[in-house]
N, C-alpha and C positions, 0 to 999 in steps of 0.2 A: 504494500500500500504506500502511495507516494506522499510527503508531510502535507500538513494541512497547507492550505494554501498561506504564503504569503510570508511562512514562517521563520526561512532561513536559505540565502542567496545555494544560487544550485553549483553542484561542483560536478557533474555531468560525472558523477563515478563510476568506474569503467568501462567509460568511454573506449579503452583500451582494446578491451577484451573486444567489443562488439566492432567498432572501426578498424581494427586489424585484421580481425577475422574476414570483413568485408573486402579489405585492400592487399588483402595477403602480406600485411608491410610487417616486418619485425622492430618492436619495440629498442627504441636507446637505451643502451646500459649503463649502468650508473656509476659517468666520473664526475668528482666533487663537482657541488656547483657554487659558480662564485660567489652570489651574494651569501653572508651567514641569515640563517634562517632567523623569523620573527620570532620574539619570545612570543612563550603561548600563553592566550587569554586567559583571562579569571575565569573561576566555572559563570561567574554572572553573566558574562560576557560570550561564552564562549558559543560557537555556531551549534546548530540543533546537530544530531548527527544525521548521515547519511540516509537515504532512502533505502528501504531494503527490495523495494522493485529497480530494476534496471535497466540501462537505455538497451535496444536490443536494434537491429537492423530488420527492418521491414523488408526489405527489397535491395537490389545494389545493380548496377550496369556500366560495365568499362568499355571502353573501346580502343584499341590504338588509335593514334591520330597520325603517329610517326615514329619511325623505329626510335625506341628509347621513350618514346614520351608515350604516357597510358592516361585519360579523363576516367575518372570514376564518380558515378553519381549515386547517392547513398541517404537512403531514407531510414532514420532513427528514432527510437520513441513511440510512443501514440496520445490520441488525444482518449481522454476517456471521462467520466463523469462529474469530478473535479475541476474540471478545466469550464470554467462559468464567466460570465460576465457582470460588472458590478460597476456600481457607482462610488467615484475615489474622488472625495470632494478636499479642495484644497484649501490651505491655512495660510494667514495671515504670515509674513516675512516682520514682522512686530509684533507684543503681545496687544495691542492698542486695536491694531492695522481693521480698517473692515474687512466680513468675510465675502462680499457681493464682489470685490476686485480683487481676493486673495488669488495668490500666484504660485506661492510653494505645496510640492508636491507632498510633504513630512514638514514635521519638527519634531522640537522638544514635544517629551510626557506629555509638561502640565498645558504646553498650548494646544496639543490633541484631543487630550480631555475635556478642554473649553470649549474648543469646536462641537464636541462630540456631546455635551451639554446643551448648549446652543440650538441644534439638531435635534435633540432630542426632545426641549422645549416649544419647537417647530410639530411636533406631533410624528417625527421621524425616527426611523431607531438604526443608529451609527454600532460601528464596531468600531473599535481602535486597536489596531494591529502594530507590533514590533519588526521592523525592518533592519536585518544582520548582513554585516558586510563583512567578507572576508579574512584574512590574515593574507598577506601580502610578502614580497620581500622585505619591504622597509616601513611596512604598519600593523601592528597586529589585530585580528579580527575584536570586531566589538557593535554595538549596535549605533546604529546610525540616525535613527530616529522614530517616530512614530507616523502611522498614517491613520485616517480617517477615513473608511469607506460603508457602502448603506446597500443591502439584498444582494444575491446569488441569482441572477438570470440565465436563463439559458441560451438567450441570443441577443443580440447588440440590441436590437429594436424595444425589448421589453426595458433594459440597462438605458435606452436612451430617453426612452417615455419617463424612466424612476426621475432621471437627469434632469427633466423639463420640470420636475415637481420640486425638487431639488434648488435648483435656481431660482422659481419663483418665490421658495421660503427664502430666500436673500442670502444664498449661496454659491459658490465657484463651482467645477468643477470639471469631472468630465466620465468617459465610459474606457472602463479598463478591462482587458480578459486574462484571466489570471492562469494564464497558462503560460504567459511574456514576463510574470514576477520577476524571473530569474531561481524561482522556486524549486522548482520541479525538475529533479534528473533528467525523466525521460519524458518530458516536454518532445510534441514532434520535431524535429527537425530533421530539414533537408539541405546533404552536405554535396560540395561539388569540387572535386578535386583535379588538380594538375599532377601528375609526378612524372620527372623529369631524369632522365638517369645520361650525364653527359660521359659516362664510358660508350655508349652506343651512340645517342645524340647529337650528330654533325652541325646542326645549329649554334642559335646562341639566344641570350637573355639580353634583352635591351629595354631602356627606359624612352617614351615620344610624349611628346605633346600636340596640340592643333599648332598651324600655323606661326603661332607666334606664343609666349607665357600668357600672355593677357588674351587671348584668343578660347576657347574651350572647346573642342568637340567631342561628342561619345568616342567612347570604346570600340564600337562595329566600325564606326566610322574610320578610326585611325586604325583599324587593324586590317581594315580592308584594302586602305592605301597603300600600307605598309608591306600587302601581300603576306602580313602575319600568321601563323599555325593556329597561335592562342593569345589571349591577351586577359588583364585582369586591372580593374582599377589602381594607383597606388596613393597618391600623397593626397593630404588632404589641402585645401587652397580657400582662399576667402579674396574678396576686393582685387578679383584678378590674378593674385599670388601663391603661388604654391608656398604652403608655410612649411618651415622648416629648412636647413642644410639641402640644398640641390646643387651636383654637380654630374654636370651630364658629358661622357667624352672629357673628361678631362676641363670643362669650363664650370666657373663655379656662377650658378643662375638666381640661388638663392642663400641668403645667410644662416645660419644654423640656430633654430632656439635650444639657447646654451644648455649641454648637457642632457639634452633627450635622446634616446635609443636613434639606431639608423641601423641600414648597413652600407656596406660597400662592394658593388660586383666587379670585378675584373675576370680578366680571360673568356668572356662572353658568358660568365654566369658559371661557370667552372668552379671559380672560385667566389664564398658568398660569407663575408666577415658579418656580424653582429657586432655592433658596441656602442658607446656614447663619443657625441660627438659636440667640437665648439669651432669656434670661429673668428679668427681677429682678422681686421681688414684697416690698415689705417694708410692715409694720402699726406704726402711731405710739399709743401707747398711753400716756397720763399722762406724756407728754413725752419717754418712752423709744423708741427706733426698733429694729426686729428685722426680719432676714430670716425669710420664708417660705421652708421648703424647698422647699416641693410643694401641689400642686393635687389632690384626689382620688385619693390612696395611702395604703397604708399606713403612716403613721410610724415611721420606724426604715429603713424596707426600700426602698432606689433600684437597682429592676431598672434595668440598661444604664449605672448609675453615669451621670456627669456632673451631681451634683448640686453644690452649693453650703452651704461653712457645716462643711468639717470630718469628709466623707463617707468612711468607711475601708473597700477599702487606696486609694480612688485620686478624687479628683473628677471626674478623665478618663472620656471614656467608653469603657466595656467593653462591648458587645455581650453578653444570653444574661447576664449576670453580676450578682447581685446585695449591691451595695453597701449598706454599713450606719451608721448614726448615732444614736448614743445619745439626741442633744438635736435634736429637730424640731418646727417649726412644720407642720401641714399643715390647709390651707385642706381645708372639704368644701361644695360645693353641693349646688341642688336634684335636680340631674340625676345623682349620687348616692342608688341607694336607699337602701342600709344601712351606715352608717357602721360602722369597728369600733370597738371597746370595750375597756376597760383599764385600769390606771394611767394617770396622770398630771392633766392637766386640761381643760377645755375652754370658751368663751365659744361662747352663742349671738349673732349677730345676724342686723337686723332688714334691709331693702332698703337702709336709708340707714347701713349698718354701725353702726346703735346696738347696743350690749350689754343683750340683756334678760334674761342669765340668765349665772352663771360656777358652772360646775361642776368639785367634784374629781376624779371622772371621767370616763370620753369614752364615747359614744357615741349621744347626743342626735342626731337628724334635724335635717338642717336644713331651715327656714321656708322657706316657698314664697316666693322672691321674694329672700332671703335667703343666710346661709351658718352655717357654725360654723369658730369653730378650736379643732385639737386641737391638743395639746403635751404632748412625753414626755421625762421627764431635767431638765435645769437649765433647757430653755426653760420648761417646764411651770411652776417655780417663778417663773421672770418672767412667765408669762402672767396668775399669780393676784396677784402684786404689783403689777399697772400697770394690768390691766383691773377697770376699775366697772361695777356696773348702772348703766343710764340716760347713760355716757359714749358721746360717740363715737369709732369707732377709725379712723385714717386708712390707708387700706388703696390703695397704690399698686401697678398692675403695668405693664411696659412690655416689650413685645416688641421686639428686636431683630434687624436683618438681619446679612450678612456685615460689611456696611463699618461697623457699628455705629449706622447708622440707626436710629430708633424705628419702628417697622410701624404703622401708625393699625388698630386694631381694629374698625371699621366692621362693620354688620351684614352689609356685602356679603363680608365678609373670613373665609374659612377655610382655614387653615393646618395641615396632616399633618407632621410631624416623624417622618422612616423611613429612608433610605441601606441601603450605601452611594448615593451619585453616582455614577450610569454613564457618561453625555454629559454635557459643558459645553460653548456652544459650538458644537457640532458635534465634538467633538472626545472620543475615549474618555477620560475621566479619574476614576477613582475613586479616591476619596480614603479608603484601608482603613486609614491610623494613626489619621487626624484620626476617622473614624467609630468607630474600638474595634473591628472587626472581625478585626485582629490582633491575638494573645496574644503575652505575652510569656515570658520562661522556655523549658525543654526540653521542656515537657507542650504541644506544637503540637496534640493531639487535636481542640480548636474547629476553630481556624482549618483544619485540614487537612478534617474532616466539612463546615464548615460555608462556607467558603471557594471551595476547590478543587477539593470534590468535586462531581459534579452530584446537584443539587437538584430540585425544582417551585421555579420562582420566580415572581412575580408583580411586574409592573413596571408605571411609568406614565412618558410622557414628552409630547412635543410637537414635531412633524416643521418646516421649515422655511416650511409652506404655512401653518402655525399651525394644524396639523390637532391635536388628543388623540390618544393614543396608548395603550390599556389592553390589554395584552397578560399572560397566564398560559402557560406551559411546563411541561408536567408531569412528575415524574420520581417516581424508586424501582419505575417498572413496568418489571422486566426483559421486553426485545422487545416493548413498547407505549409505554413514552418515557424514554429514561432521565435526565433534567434537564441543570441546567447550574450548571459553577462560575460565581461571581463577573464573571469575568474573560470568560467566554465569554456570560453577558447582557449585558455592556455592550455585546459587539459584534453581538448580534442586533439590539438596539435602533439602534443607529446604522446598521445594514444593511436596518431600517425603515424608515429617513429620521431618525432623533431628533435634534434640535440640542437638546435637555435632556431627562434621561432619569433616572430613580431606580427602586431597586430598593425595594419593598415587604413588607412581611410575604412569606413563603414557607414550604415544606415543605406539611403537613398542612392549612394555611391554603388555601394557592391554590385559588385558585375564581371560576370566571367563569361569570354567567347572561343567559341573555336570557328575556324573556315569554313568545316563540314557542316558545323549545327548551328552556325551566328549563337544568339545569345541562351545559355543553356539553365541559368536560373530564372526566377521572378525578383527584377525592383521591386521596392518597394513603394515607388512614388506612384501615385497614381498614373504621374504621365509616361512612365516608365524611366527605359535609364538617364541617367543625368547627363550633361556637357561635363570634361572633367580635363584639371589643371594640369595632371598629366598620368600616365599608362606603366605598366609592364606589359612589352611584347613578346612570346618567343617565336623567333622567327627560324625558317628554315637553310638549312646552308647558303642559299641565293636568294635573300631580306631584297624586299621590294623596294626597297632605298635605303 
């Protein structure tokens, strides 16, 4: 029998046993893994225990696609009686706050309880539920907050009719199926997997994007131009930008938010590093030296935070959040359509970073071969004090690994910056403080949506045979797949075989295609798959460009 709903975030327990069995993959054996494990919770604290029903394989269906490379699509779980629809009405982000505009999804006890008094004073009868979240690499399990939800429906329509009743007593809300808690081991889902085995595989693994960074097209799309085998979502991107460390072929496209998981492909995917990565980028200018904040963004605006130089509220990184800074340098390349435009200032140059042009405005293209920098706030007034026409500017970047190594740039060298870390090792460890992926405060709303609830995820790793690993999981389809938290993709992947495993863009992103079958799961967006900042292709020995 699977926990009560709602009870304690799901760890998809052996996951192992059932997705190996399906993929014939042999589990990674266990060398130490890096991070030292969390201390373990108090019993007050600690997660309910496991389910003693299991996720099982319904069904499975592989194909070759090309020598070396096998798709397996794999239906896990079920849905069964349990699995209901309800009304999850949301609390005040204050103890004051009204509940007609409340926004958070939990809180604290004693503001649940007030809701759930409230509601019940309304002539309604609330339950108040405990929501548990994990032990982590770098957080140990404990509970997260409380929620507030009203009946057990059997289908959205009767859940949504509760909802209009709901509302009208002067409350938020909305309809939730608790089968997407994050609850439930053997929640359905349906898994879609890549494995790639580059001892037979004459291809290679590359990263595209549309057109231009700022440019976005689907997945079918760029994989069709591409003459691609397979393709799979990868980084996630905001205001045009792919966030995170990008460097593609040896150019570096994006800045890194400091200290988040990446990896790095060389030899066309042969070779597939996991680690943390940073970024220093600074320009020497009439003897003066400044940091770059950023590579191809907007200035001012650092989605996922961990920027450098001053970034408010936090240099850290915050996952989804977008952090802000008055005074920014931001480099733009060619692979940049359209710069934006504004106040402040801007220098063109030329391939050998000469200055051929300083404007008091931004929004200049930049030169093919070339770049521009922009500057807004007090760097803006240094950028026009130091830089001359006809000078040159000295323009250093250096990428760094975990141990603080420099990473050579090489053309053979491209690097994704995405997390959390699933596998390290062989061993489950995701590191959700060091990535941003936890909030901090009473308003848990992210973390609990984005966290612990089941999702579509989209992941990529590397088994111990040194196979590739691109795997998508689809979710928010009630009784077709309902996704996975956090917690419960790391242990699919390692129940794949992963001895390193990362978690990718997800939600509306996820999407996985091959030539043969175009696109082989369901988006979740209504309008189906999304435009995206940029891809994983693998392509066959002779890549369509």
């Amino acid at each position: 029998m699977r926990q009560p709903p709602h009870a304690a975030v799901s760890s998809v327990a052996v996951l192992a046993v059932c997705a190996l069995a399906a993929l014939g993959a042999a589990p990674a054996t266990g060398a130490a893994g890096r991070p030292n494990p969390a201390p373990a919770p108090s019993p007050v604290e600690a997660a309910a225990p496991e389910p003693s029903t299991l996720p099982f394989p319904e069904s499975r269906r592989s194909t070759v696609i090309a020598p070396g490379v096998t798709q397996t699509s794999i239906v896990l779980g079920r849905t069964d009686a349990d699995d209901v629809w309800t009304v999850h009405v949301n609390q005040p982000t204050t103890a004051d706050g009204p509940y007609s505009r409340a926004t958070a999804a939990l809180g604290p006890e004693e503001r649940a309880e007030r809701v759930a008094a409230a509601l019940r004073a309304k002539g309604l009868e609330p339950r108040v539920e405990r929501v548990l979240v994990p032990a982590f690499a770098d957080r140990p399990a404990g509970t997260l907050g409380w929620t507030v939800r009203i009946g057990r429906y059997a289908d959205q329509g009767a859940a949504a009719s509760a909802l209009a009743q709901v509302r009208a007593a002067g409350f938020a809300g909305d309809t939730r199926y608790t089968a997407q808690d994050g609850t439930d081991a053997d929640a359905l889902q349906r898994v879609f997997v890549l494995r790639v085995d580059f001892k037979r595989f004459t291809g290679r693994l590359a990263s595209d994007f549309g057109p231009s960074i700022d440019v976005h097209e689907k997945l079918p799309d760029l994989a069709a131009a591409a003459g691609a085998l397979a393709g799979i979502n990868a980084q996630w991107f905001a205001a045009g930008a792919p966030l995170g460390l990008y460097v593609k072929n040896g150019r570096l496209l994006s800045s890194a938010t400091q200290g988040r998981g990446g990896f790095r492909i060389t030899n066309g995917g042969r070779q597939l590093d996991v680690d943390t990565y940073t970024a220093r980028i600074t320009v020497d200018a009439g003897g003066s030296t400044r940091e770059i904040d950023g590579v191809n963004r907007i200035p001012g605006e650092i989605w996922n935070c961990g920027g450098v130089g001053g970034d408010r509220p936090t240099q850290h990184p915050r996952h989804d959040f977008k952090c802000t800074d008055e005074s920014e340098l931001v480099r733009f390349t060619p692979e940049w359509n359209t710069p934006p435009t504004g106040a402040g200032a801007e220098v063109v140059l030329d391939r050998d970073d000469r200055v051929t042009a300083v404007h008091r405005t931004r929004g200049a293209k930049p030169p093919a071969g070339g770049s521009t920098l922009q500057a807004i706030g007090e760097s803006a007034a240094w950028l026009v004090a130091h830089a001359r026409t006809g000078a040159r500017l000295g323009i250093t970047q250096r990428v760094l690994d975990g141990a603080g190594l420099e990473v050579p740039l090489t053309p053979d060298t491209t690097i994704l910056q995405v997390g959390p870390t699933l596998v390290r090792d062989g061993r489950i460890a995701v590191n959700a403080l060091a990535d941003g992926i936890i909030r901090e405060g009473d308003d848990q709303t992210f973390t609990y949506n984005w966290v612990v609830r089941g999702n579509p995820r989209s992941m990529l790793g590397v088994d111990a045979q040194g196979r590739l690993l691109l795997v998508v999981v689809d979710g928010r389809r009630a009784g077709w797949s309902e996704g996975l938290g956090v917690a419960a993709a790391a242990k699919l992947m390692k129940s794949l075989g992963a001895r390193e495993a990362l978690n990718l863009d997800g939600g509306g992103s996820s999407v996985m295609v091959t030539a043969g079958s175009g696109i082989l799961n369901r988006p979740s967006d209504p309008t189906g798959p999304r435009s995206l900042g940029n891809v994983l292709l693998l392509h066959g020995a002779s890549p369509g460009r």
